[in-house]
N, C-alpha and C positions, 0 to 999 in steps of 0.2 A: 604462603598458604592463604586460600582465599574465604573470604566470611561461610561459603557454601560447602567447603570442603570437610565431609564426610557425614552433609545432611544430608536429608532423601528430599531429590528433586522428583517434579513429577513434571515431563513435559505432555503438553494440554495438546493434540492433535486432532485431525478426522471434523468433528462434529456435523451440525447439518446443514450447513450453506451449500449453495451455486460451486463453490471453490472447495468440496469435502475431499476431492481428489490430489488437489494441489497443494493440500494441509498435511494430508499423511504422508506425502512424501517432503515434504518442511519439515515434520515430526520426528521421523524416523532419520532426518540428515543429521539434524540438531542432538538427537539422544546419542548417536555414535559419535559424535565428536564429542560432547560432555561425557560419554564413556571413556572416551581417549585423554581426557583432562583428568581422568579418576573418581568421578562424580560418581554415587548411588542413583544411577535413574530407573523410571518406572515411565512406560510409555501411557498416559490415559485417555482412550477415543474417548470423547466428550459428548453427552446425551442426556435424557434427562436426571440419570441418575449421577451423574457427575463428582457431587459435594459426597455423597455416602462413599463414593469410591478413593479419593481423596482423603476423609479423616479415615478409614480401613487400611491405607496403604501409611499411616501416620507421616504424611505430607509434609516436609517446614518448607520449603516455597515450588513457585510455579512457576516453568518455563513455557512459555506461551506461544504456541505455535501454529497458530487458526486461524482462519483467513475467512474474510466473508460477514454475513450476518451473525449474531449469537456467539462469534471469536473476536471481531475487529470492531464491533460496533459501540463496545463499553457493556453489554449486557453481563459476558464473562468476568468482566474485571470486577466489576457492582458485587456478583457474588462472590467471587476471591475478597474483595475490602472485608463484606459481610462478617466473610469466616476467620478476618481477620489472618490472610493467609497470604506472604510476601508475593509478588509475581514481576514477571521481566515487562519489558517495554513501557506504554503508557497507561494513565486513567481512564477514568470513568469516562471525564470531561472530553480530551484531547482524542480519544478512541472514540467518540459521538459526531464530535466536527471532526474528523477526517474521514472517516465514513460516508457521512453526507454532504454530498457535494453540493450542494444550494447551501446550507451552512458555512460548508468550509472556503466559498465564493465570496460568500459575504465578511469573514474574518479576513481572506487574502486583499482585498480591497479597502478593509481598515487600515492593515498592518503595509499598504503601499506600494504594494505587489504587482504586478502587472497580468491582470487579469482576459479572456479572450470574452469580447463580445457574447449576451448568453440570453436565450430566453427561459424561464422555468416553467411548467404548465403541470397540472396535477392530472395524474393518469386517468383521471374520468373524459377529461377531453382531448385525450390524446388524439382518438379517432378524427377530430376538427382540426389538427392543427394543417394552417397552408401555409407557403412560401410568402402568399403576404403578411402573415402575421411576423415575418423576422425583419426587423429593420436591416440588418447585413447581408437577406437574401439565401441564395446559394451559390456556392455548396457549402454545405455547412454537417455537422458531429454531431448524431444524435445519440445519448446516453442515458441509462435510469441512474437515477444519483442516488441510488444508497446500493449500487454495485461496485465489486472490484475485480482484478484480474480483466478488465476490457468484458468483462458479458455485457450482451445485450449493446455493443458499439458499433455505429455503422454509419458509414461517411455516405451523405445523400445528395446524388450532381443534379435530379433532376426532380421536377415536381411530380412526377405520378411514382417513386419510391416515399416520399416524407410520410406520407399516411403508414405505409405498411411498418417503418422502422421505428414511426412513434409509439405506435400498437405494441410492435414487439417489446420496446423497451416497457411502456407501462403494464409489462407483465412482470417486470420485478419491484423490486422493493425504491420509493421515494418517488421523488416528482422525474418529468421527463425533461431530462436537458437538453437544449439546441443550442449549438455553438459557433459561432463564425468560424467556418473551416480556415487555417494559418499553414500556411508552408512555409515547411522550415524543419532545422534537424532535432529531432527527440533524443533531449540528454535529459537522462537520471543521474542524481546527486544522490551520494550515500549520506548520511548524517549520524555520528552517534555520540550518545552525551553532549549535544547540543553545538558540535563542531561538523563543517564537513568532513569529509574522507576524500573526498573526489568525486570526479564525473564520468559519465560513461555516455560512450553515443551508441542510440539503436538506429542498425540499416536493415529493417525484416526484408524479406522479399517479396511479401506482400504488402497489399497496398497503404496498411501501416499494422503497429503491432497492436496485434489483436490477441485473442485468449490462445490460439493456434500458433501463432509466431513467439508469444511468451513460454511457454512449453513441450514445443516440436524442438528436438535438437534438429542443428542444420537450417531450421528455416529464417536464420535472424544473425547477421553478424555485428557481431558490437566492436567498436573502437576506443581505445583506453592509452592516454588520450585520447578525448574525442578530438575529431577534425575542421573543429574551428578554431577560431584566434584566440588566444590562451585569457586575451581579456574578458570576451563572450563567455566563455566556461566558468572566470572568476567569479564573473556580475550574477550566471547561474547558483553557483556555491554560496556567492553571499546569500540571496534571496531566498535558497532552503532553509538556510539556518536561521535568516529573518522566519519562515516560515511555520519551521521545529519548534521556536523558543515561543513565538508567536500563538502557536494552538494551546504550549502547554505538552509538548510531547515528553517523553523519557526513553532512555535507551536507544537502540537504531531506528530510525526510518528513511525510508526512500522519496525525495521528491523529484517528481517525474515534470519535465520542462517541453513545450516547443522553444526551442532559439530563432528566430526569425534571421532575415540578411542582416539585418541591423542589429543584432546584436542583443534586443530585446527577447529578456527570459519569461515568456507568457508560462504562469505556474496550471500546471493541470488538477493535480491533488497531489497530496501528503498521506504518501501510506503506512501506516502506524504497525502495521504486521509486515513488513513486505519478506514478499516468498524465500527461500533460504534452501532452496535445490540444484540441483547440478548446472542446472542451466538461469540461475537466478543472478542479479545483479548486484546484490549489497554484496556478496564473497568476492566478486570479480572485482569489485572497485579494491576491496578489503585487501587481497590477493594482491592488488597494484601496487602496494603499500607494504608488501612483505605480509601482513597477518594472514596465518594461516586459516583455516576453516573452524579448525579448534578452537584455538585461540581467541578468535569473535565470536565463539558462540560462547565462549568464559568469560571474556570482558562483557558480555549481554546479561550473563548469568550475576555477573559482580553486583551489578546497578538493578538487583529485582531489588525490591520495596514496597509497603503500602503506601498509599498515594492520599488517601481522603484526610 
């Protein structure tokens, strides 16, 4: 019997990000499987009235299942500490730098990580940035660094797109990332309780995975194993978990890799929420490993705690 068993959970879904979509069905996966473990849950879209819906529903912890700004960013958790109210995954801190990716660039590169060439520019000048302003040229990743799910990503080969994809990205939240484009295969490592689980390769069918290829079934087949050399995949699994323990994470997360020919695990981010729907990655690695869907979402629920 588990610490949680026969308190009233309240998994935390919806709210107002970019990702409101890809939340409530995170939310709704999560609460039918802690149904199926025998949990008391209460689904709660999160808004601004949130905390009153919460001590009304007399809450003892929080299952955290929000993806985006005001879910993943540390905003949500600050108020869970607040009310002094246990919750899954990570903190304040480690939910801040994973988030943003100019932060979480700058910790990967302390902690020895193997980082991909980048420039950061604040969204006021987005509209100036040129292909000479990048020392490794093109083609090259441009991204808003305080997004997640791929919004706002878009791979630029020539110079009369860079303008337009900066633009768009400094229409979301944080500075505008420019990345040395890396060929190479995109494996996600699961991580929970600060160990890996495994690794998994995405082959989208588009030109790489994007918000589209992340939540279109059919459009993205994965490999589990991935199909590289078992030591590439190692040197990836080590490097998440350098990367988990490194921010300061708790509970599961996803870090998302290019592997280059050589074997070099260039870290993308550390997703501190990562998605948990039918076509999501942390079940499928999970799943590799015999845990059922249940099952990880009880050992996630084990490890909630206050953090401050």
């Amino acid at each position: 019997m588990g610490k949680w068993t026969g308190k009233k959970v309240a998994v935390l879904y919806g709210g107002r990000s970019s990702e409101r979509e890809v939340s409530l069905k995170t939310g709704a996966a999560c609460a039918d499987a802690l149904r199926a473990k025998g949990h008391d849950v209460a689904l709660v879209d999160v808004d601004l009235e949130v905390a009153a819906r919460l001590r009304e529903l007399r809450t003892d912890v929080a299952f955290v299942a929000l993806h985006g700004r005001f879910g993943e960013d540390g905003c949500i958790q600050g108020l869970l500490e607040s009310m002094g109210l246990p919750y899954t995954h990570s903190g304040v801190t480690a939910s801040v730098l994973g988030m943003d990716k100019t932060l979480s660039k700058t910790m990967f590169k302390a902690l020895g990580l193997d980082v991909i060439p980048y420039r950061a520019f604040e969204p006021a000048s987005a509209g100036g940035v040129r292909a000479a302003d990048l020392p490794f040229g093109l083609p090259c990743v441009v991204k808003p660094a305080g997004e997640g799910s791929s919004v706002g990503v878009q791979i630029v080969k020539e110079e009369a797109k860079l303008r337009e994809a900066c633009l768009e990205a400094a229409r979301y939240k944080g500075d505008v990332l420019v990345e040395r484009y890396v060929k190479g295969t995109e494996v996600n490592v699961a991580v929970l309780d600060g160990k890996a689980l495994g690794a998994i390769e995405i082959a989208p069918e588009r030109e790489f995975y994007d918000y589209a290829a992340k939540y279109t079934a059919g459009t993205t087949k994965y490999h589990y194993p991935p199909r590289i050399p078992e030591a590439h995949a190692k040197r990836a699994m080590a490097a998440a978990e350098r990367a988990h323990v490194g921010l300061g994470c708790g509970g599961v997360s996803r870090v998302d890799f290019i592997v280059d020919g050589d074997g070099t695990p260039f870290i993308l981010e550390v997703n501190t929420l990562p998605g948990m729907t039918a076509t999501s990655l942390v079940p499928k690695i999970a799943a590799g490993l015999g845990i059922t869907f249940p099952d990880l979402c009880d050992r996630i629920l084990e490890g909630a705690s206050l953090k401050a």
